[in-house]
N, C-alpha and C positions, 0 to 999 in steps of 0.2 A: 504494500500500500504506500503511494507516496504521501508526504506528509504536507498541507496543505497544497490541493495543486488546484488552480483554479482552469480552469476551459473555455473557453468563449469559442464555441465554434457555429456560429450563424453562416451558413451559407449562402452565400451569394452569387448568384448565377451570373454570366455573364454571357448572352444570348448570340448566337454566332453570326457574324457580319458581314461575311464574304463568303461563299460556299466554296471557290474552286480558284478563289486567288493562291499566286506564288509568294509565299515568303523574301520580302525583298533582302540581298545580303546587307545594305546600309540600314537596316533596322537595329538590328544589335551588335556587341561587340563591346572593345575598351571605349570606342566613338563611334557615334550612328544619330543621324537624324531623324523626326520623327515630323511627317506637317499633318495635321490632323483639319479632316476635310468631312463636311455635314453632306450627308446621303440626300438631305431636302432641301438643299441649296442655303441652306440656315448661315451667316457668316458666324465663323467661329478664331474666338481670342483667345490667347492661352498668358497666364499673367503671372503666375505665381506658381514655384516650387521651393520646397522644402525636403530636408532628410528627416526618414524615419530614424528616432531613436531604434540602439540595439545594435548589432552586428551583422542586421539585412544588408546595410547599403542602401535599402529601397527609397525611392521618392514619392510623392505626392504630390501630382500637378495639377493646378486650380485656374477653370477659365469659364468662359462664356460662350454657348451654343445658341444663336441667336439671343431672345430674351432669359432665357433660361442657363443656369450655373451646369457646368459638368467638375468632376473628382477622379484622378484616376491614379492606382497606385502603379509604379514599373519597378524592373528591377535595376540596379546601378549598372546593368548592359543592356539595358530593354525591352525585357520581356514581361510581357499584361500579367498581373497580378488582377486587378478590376477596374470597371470603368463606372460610371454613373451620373447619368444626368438626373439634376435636382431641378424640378420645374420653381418658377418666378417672374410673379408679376410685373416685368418690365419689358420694353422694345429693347433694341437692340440696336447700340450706339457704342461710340468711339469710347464713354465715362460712363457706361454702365458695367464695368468690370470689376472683378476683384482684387481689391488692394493689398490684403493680406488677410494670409490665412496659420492657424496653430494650429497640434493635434495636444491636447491638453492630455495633462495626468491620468485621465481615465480615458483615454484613445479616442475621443471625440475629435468629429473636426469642428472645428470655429471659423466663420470668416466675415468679413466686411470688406461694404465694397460700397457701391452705387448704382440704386435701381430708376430709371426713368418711365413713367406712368402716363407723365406727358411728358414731348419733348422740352418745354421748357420750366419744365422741376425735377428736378435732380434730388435724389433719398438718397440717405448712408440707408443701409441694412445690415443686420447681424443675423446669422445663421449658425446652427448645431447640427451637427450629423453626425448618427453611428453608423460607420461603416460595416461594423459587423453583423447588425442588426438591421442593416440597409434601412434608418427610418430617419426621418425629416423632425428632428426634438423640436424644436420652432423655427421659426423665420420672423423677426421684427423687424418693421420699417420704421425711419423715425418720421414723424407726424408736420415736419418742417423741413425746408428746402435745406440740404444738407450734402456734404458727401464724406464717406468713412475712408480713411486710407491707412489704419494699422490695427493691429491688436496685439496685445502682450499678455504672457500668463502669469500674473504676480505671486508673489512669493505666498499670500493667504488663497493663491487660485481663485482669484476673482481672475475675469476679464477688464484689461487697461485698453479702453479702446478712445483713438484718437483720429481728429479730421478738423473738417468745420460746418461751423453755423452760417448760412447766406441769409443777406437780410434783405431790404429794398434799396438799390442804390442812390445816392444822393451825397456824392458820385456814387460809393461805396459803403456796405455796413456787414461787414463780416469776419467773422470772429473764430480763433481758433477755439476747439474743442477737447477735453479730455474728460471721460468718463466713466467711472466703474463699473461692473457690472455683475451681478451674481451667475453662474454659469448654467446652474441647475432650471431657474427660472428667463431670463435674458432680460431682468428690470435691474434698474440701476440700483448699486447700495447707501449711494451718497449724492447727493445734487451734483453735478453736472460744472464741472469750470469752464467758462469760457474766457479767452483772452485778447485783447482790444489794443492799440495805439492810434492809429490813425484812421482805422476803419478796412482795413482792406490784409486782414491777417489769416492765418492758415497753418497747421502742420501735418507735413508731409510725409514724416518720417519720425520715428519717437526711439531711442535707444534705452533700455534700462539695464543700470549699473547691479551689483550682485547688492549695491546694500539698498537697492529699491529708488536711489534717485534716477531723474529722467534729462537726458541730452535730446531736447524735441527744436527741428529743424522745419522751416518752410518760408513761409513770404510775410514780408514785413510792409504796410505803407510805407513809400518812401515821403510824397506829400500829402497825401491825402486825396488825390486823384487815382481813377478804373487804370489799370494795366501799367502804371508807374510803381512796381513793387522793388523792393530790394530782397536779396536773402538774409533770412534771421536765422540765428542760432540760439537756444536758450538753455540755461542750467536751472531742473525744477527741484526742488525736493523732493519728498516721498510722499507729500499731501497733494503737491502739485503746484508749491507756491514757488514764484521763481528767485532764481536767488541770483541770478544776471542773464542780458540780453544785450547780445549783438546784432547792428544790422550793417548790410555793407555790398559789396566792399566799395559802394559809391556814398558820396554822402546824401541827403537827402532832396538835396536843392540842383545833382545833380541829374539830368534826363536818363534814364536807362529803364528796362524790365533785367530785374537781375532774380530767380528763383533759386531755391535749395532743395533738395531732392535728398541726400542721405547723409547720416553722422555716423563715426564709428569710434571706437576710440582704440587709439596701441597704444602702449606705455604711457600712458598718462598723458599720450595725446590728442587732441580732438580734432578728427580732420571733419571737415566738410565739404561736399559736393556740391556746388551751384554750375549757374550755366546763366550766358546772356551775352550782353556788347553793350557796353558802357557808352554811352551817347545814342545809343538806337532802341529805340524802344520798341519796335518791330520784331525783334530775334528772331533774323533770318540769315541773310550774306554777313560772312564776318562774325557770325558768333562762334562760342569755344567754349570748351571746359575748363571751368575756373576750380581750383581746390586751395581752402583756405587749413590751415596750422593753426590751434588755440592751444595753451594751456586751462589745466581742468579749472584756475580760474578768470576763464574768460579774455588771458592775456595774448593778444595776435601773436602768431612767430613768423608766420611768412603769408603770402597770396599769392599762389602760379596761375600763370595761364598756360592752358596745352590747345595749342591748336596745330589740329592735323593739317598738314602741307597739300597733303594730296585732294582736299577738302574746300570747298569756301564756304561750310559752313556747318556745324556738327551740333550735336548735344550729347551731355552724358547723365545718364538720371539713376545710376545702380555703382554702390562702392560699397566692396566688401574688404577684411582684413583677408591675406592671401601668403604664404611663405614669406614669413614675414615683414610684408609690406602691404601692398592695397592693388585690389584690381579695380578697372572703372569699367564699367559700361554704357555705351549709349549707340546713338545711328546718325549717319551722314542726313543733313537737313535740307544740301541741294541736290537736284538731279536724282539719281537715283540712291534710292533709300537703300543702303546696308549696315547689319549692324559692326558694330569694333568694340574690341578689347585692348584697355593701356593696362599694362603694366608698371608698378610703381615699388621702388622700393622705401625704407623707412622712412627716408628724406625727402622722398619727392620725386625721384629721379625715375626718367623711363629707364623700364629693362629693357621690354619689347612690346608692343602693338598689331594688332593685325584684325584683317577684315574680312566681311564671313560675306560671298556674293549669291546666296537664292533665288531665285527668282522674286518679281514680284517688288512693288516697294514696302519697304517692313517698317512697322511701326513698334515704336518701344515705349510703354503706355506709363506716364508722368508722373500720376499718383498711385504705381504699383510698385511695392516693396519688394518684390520677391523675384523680378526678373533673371534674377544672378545666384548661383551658385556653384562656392568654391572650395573644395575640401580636399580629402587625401583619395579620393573616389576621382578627381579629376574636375574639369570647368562645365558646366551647363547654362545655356543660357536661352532665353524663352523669345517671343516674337510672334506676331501678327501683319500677314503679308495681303496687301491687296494689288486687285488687277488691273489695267485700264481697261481690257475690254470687258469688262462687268463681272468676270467671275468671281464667286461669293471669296469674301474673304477667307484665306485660312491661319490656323493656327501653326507656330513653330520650336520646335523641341532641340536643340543642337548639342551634341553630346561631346566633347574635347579631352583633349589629354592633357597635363599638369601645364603644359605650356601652349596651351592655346590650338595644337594642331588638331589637323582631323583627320582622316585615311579613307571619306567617304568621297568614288570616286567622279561623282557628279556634281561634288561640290566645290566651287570655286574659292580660295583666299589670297587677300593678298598683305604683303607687311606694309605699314605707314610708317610715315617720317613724320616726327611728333617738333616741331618749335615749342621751346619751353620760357617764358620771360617771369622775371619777377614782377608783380604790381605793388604801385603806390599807394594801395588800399586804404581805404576811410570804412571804416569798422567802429561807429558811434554805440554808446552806449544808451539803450532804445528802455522808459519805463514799462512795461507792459502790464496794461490794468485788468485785473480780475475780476469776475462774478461768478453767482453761485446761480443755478437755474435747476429745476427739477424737470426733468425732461421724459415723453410718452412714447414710447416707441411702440402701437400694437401691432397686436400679431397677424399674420395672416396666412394662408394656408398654403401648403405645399407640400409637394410630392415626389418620389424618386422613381426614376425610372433604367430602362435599358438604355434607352438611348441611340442617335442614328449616325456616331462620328466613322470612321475609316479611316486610319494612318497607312501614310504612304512615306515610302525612305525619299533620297536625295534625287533616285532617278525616278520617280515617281510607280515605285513598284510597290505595291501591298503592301502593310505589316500583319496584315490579320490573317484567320485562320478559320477553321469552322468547328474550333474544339471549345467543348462548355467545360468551364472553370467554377471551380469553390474557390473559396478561402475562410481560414478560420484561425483562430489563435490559441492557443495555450501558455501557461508557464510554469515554471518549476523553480526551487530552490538550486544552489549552484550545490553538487555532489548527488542530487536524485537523477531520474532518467524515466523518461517517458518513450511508453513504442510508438513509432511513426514509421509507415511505411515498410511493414515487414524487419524494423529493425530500432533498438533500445539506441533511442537517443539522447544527449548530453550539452552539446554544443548548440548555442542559441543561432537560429538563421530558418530561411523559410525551404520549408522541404516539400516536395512535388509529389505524388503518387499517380499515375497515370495506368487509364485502363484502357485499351483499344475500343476502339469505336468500329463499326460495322462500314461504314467509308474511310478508306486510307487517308490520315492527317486528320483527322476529324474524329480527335480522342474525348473524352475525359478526365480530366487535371483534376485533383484535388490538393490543394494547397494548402500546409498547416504553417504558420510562422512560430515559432518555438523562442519564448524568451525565457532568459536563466537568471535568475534574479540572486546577486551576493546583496541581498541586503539592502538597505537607507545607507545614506549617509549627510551626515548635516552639519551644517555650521551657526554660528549666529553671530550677531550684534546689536550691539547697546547705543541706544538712541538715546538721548537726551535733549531737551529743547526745553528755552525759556526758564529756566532754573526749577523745573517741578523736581521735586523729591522721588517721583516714578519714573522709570525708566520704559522706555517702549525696547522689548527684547522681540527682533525680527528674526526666526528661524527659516532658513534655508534648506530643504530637504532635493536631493535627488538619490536616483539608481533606485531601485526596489521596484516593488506594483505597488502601484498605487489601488484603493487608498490608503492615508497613513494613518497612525494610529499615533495621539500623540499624550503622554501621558508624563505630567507632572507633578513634583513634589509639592507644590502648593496648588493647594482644588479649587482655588479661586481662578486658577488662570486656564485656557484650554485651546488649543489650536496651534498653529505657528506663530501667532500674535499676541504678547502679554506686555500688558504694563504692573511693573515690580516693582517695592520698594526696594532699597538695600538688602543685600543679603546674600546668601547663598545657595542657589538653583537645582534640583539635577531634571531634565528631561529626557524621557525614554520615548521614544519613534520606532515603531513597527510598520511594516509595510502589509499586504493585504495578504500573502504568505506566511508571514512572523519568518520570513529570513533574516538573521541573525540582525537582530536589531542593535540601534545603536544608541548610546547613553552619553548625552553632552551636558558635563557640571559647568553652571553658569554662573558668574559671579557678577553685581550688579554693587560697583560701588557706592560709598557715600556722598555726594554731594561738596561737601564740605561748610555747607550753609543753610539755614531752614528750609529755603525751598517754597515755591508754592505745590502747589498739594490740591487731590479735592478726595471725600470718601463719600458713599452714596449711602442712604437711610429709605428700607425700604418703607416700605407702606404700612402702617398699623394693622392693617388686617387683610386677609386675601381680600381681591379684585376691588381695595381701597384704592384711591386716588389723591393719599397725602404722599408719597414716596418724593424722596429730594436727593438734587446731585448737590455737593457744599464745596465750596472753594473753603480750602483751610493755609495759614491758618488765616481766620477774619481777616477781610480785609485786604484780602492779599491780589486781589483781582477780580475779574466777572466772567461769566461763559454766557455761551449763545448755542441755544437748539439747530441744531439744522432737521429740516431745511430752511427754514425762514422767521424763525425767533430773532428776537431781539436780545443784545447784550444784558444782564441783567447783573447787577455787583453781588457775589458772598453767595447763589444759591439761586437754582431753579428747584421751583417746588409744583407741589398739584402733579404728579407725576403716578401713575400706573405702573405695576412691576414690566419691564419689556428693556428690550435694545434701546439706546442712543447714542448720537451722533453730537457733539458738541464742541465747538471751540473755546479753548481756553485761553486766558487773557492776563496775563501778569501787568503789574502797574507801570512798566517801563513800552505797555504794550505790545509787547511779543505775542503771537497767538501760535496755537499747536492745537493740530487735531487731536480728538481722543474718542474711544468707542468705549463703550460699558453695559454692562449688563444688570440694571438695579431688577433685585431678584423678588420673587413672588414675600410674603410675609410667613410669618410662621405661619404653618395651617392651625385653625381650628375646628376641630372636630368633638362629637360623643358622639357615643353609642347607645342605645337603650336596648337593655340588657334583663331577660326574662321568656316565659317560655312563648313560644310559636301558639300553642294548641292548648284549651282548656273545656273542659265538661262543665255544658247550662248548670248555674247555680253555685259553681265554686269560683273564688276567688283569685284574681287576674294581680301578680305581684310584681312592679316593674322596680327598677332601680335604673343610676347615670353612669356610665365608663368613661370619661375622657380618653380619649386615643392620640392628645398633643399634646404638647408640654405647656401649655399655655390654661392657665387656671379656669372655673367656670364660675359666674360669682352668681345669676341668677338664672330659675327656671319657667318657665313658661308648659305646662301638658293642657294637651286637646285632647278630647273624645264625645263620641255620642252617649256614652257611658257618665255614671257621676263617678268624680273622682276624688278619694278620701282627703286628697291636698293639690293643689293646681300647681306651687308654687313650690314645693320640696324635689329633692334631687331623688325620694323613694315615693310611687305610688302605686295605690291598691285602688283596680276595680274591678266589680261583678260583671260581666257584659252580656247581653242577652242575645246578641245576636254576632256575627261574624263580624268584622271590621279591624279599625286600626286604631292607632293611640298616635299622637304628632307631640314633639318636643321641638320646644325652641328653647338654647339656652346662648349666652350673652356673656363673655367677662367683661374683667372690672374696665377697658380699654374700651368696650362696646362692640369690639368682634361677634357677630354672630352662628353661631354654628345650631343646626338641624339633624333630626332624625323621624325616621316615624318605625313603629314596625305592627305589620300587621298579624294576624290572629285569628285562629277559627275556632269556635265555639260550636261543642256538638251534643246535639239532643236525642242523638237515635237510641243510647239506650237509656231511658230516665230512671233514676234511680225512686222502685215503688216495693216496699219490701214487704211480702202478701206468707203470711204464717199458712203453714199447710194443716194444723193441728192445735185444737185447744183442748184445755178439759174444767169446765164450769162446776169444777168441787167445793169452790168456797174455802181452797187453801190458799188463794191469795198471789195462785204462779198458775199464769196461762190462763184466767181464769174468765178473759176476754178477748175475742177474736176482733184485731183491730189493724189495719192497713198499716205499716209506713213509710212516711213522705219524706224523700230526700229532699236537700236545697232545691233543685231543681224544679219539684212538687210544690205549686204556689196552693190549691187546695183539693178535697175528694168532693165533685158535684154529686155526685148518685151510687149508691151501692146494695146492689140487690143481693138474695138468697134463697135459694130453691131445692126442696127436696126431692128424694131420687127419682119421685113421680111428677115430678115438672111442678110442684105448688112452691109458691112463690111465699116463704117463711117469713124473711126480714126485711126491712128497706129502710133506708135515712140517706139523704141529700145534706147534712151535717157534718160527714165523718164520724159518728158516735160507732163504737165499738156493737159487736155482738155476743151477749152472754148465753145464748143458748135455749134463754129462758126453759120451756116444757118441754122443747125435743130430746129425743133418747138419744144414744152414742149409734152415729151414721156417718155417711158422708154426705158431702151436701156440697152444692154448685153455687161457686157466686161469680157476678160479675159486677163489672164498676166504672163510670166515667172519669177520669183527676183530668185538670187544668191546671199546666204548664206557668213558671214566671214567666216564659214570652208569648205566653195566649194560647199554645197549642195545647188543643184536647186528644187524651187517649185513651180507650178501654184497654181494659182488660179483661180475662175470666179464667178461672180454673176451680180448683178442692178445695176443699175444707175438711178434715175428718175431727168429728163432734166424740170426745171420748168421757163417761162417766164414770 
């Protein structure tokens, strides 16, 4: 038995697309291209690639089939893993693609992008998909003219998604965006920042550092006029507050369109990507890739200009870290569109460049983050080629070796001559003003499907096949082993089983990807802001399955995210395995000064509404509810046990975010304590149990019954009929706590005790034949006596006994009516034996 092994194995079909095409040989390999071409003339974009974690290699490439999203995973030499089209309410434009896409912790894909509904409104979108489960978790559009162009998975696994907000121009009124998001649901968990200078702002591109701060890049007003932008760079915090902004590298008085496109940082350098021509606000003839040098605080180091010779006019909008130094990406702007790769190393310097010639002019789409990728798998770089004579647009996949080459033999490249100049760059320090917005994004519906693409390689030969595909997943601890495919495996990677199919090439695949998990492993730090005496401890977890399990020595804290006083920590992190987890002691020093402070007081009684969050000590500053409280000094009160979100406000005016969880009240409860079931006529005996710790000071009992005390913690009653008893009891605080319980009361057998034998001797025993009446027996109406010849001896409607009086020793027959304490009448009859 393996010991936690979990299995995700949904299959996913993958419907055959080609019956009788040839395998082209530039489809796979170390390098192969891939143009991916719609069966219904649909134009299709391909925008975004990522690597799968693990030791597959595999990709994940994310693009647009007309209006609609496609997902498809390959492997690191090109062979279909699966494909899938995600249907989406949008036409199909040049800005309704996808900008960036994650596969989060629990193997979801995430993306945002921009959907058009009409052509002149432009939506960000966010999307969720399981692959394994081939389902559509939602789709939200936002409810405002917008467009999304990032996502990041933060360190609490929310979604950090970033773009902007368009407003009505007058020239301009549009604001950059950052906003979080729960992943499970797709609603935001904090209002929404938007960021403003001159009207006319945007980011394009968002970096996040491992301790959670944000390097977020895009257009800056330069005066406050449509299409006069500069490129910004900014340094956020972890709440998102900026802590500096560049804009540049013109100043603002002077005429240019200058954009930002991507930030990375090596060694504590901050390169940035822009593009334009300084004096032309047009960016066409004569523009270049500009790359700017910062230190991490916002200090210039240098501004190149690379403009390719071979060229009059290029752009580059994709910079990745690469051996270490930086690749760029972009495409020729005149004439005919190809794309190019510069190579750079740490400094700046070209190593080498060169150009990719496909047919078709290619476009390389502005606000998409994910065109580029560079790893120890080799170069890939993505692309959308259109035709003149109207054929639908296609998508483009180009697979490369470490340096740029290809071996695909219909593909054309060539090297560039790169001029490289220093500029005398104006790189102003820009204030950038913030707001907080609560923002709607609903949902809408959507669906997955097969889908109608067809890849074809560089000579336009097939990639496809007519073989149905599974895929599915598993994993294991690192030393167990799972069987796959006729054989106990160990080694994490995606393994094939293949079963002939009844037409030659036209098999059966079933695909398992097999991960090996050694474990979590994590780090953390200590955040401090504004002199609070609590620390924000940020933990960082990778490697293992997710989810994790995170477990602390103090039970107030829970997740990756705690605010601590001083002291000494230890957290244990289990992954969804429990491979070998890992145990990080945290130590969270002192301050060295009182500190502001706040502690929370919850509510006097459950589902009260006195609970308070307290700035301590007095005095020491004020907090503000989000989303949209106001500052209030020493204490928000009137508060419900639940989540909040609040800024904290020291008197020097520092603010820091903080989240908390002011907790339910103690419970109060009783129990009423006593039996279920009791016989008409006996006596019902209740008593109180508190079941909380919290004292009971006074009683309240209900019933339709009278009860020997309304107001004691013990009651007694008789009850006649079936029913319930209610208690309401109160401490000394006014907390109130309830019970009731209910109770059957049974009459079937009344208790009537009928002597079978008297003997009227006048000794004083037995000497009268007399019924008796249980509790239950309220009295005897009638009772007759009859001798063995049917003569009717005695009778009394009284209950008076029978002595006998003249008769001799016989038997003799009686019968009798009693009424019941709850009104019911019941005869009886039986013997008597008369003995003298």
């Amino acid at each position: 038995m393996l010991p936690a092994l979990r299995t995700l194995f949904l299959g996913l079909m993958l419907w055959p697309l080609i019956l009788t095409a040839q395998m082209g040989d530039g489809c796979t390999g170390e390098t192969f291209a891939h143009f991916f071409r719609d069966d219904t003339s649909a134009d299709v974009r391909v925008s975004s690639i990522i690597r799968y974690t693990g030791g597959s290699g595999d990709v994940l490439l994310g693009g647009t089939v007309g209006g609609d999203l496609f997902f498809s995973r390959i492997s690191a030499t090109g062979e279909l893993r699966w494909r899938r089209t995600i249907s989406r309410p949008s036409l199909s434009t040049e800005l309704s693609t996808i900008g960036e896409v994650i596969i989060d912790r629990q193997g979801m894909i995430a993306a945002v992008g921009s959907v058009f509904n009409d052509p002149n409104l432009q939506q960000a979108f966010l999307l969720r998909y399981d692959p394994l489960a081939d389902r559509v978790l939602y789709l939200r559009v936002a409810d405002f003219s917008s467009q999304g162009t990032g996502i990041k998975l933060t360190a609490n696994d929310e979604y950090l998604i970033s773009g902007s907000r368009f407003g009505t121009p007058a020239p301009v009124f549009n604001s950059a965006l950052l906003m979080r998001v729960d992943p499970q649901t797709g609603l935001e968990v904090s209002p929404s920042l938007r960021y403003d200078h001159l009207g006319d702002e945007g980011f394009i591109d968002v970096l996040q550092t491992p301790d959670g701060e944000l390097y977020a890049c895009g257009n800056i007003s330069g005066v406050g006029r449509s299409r006069d932008a500069r490129a910004g760079i900014s340094r956020l915090n972890a709440e998102g507050m900026p802590l500096w902004t560049r804009s540049g590298p013109a100043s603002g008085s002077v005429t240019a369109r200058l954009l930002s496109f991507d930030v990375e940082v090596v060694n504590d350098v901050v390169y940035v990507l822009h593009w334009g021509n300084i004096g032309n606000i047009t960016g066409s003839t004569n523009t270049s890739m500009l790359l700017a040098a910062f230190t991490t605080g916002g200090t210039e180091l240098w501004t190149r200009r690379y403009d390719v010779t071979n060229y009059t006019g290029e752009e580059a909008v994709e910079l990745v870290p690469y051996r270490g130094g930086l690749l760029a990406y972009g495409f020729r702007l005149i004439g005919k569109r190809d794309p190019f790769l510069i190579q750079l190393d740490a400094s700046g310097q070209v190593v080498w460049a060169r150009a990719y010639e496909p047919p078709g002019n290619a476009t390389i789409y502005l606000r998409a983050n994910q065109q580029l990728l560079a790893d120890d798998f080799g170069i890939s770089i993505l692309g959308s080629y259109g035709f003149s004579e109207g054929r639908p647009r296609e998508g483009m996949l180009l697979q490369l070796d470490a340096l740029g080459n290809t071996d695909n033999p219909c593909l054309s490249t060539q090297d560039l001559s790169i001029a490289v100049s220093t500029l005398s760059a104006v790189w102003e320090t820009i204030p950038l003003q913030v707001a907080e917005q609560a923002e709607d994004w609903p949902s809408r519906n959507s669906a997955s499907g097969p889908g109608t693409i067809t890849v074809f390689d560089d000579c336009d030969v097939s990639c496809e096949d007519c073989s149905i595909r599974t895929f599915g997943r598993t994993a294991i601890c690192r030393g167990d082993s799972v069987f796959i495919g006729s054989r106990w495996r160990t080694i994490s990677g995606v393994y094939a089983d293949t079963t002939a199919g009844l037409i030659p090439g036209c098999d059966s695949i079933q695909q398992l990807e097999l991960a090996v998990s050694d474990g979590p492993e994590g780090r953390y730090q200590v955040v401090r802001r504004c002199g609070l005496r609590t620390a924000e401890v940020r933990v960082d977890v990778t490697g293992g399955e997710f989810p994790y399990r995170y477990t602390w020595s103090d039970p107030t804290a829970n997740g990756p995210l705690a605010n601590l006083l001083p002291g000494n920590y230890q957290l244990t992190v289990n992954d969804a395995l429990g491979c070998n987890p890992t145990t990080l002691n945290i130590k969270v020093e002192e301050t060295g000064g009182s500190g502001i402070d706040f502690s929370v007081i919850p509510p006097t009684c459950p589902d009260g509404h006195d609970g308070r969050i307290v700035v301590t000590p007095p005095g020491a500053g004020s907090l503000k509810l989000l989303p949209d409280g106001p500052f209030r000094p020493n204490l928000a009160d009137s508060l419900p046990a639940g989540n909040y979100q609040f800024v904290l406000r020291d008197s020097t005016g520092c603010e820091v975010f903080r989240q908390v969880t002011l907790p339910e009240a103690a419970p109060v409860r009783v129990e009423i304590v006593g039996p279920a079931f009791v016989r008409l006529g006996d006596e019902l005996s209740l008593t109180t149990a508190p079941t909380s710790s919290t004292g009971l000071s006074t009683y309240r009992w209900s019933s339709p019954d009278s009860l020997t005390c309304a107001d004691c913690p013990t009651v007694r009653l008789q009850p006649l009929t079936s029913g319930s008893v209610h208690l309401e009891a109160t401490t000394a605080a006014g907390c109130v706590a309830t019970d009731s319980l209910s109770f059957l009361v049974s009459d079937s057998a009344p208790r009537l005790y009928l002597p079978t034998a008297f003997s009227p001797n006048g000794d004083g025993v037995n000497d009268v034949w007399r019924p008796g009446l249980g509790p239950e027996v309220a009295r005897l109406l009638e009772v007759e006596i009859y001798d063995r010849w049917g003569n009717l001896v005695h009778t009394s409607s009284q209950g008076a006994g029978w002595a006998g009086e003249e008769h001799g020793t016989g038997t003799y027959v009686f019968q009798l009516r009693a009424e019941l304490i709850n009104g019911q009448v019941i005869d009886r009859r039986g013997e008597v034996v008369l003995v003298r």
